[in-house]
C-alpha positions, 0 to 999 in steps of 0.5 A, a space after each residue: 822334164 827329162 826322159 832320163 839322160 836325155 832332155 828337151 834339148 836333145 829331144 829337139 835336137 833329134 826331131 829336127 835331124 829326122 825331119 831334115 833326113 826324112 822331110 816333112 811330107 815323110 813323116 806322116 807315111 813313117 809314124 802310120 808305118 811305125 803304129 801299125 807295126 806297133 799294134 801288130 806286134 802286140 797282137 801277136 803277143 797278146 794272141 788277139 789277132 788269133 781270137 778274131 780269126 777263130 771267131 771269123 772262122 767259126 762265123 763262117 762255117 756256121 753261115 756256110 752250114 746254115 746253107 746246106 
């Protein structure tokens, strides 16, 4: 099972520096940083972030007009 030229080996290799660099009470703060930057990512490229908040706009001045 390799992940083209690099194998196990390597792989491990790699984790095991990261946690020496970064230590273990680290790594959950960079993987939780590293998805939310994933996720907004591909809602700006998906243009998702921007239905929602057509969609929370438009609630609001529909609520906002119901008032009056």
């Amino acid at each position: 099972m390799g992940f083209g030229p690099i194998g196990l080996p390597q792989i491990l290799i790699i984790l095991l520096i990261v946690l020496l660099i970064f230590g273990a009470k680290r790594l959950p703060e960079i993987g939780s940083s590293l998805g939310k930057g994933i996720r907004s990512f591909k809602s700006s490229v998906t243009g998702e972030e921007d239905a929602k908040q057509s969609t929370v706009q438009n609630e609001t001045t529909d609520a906002s007009n119901d008032n009056k």
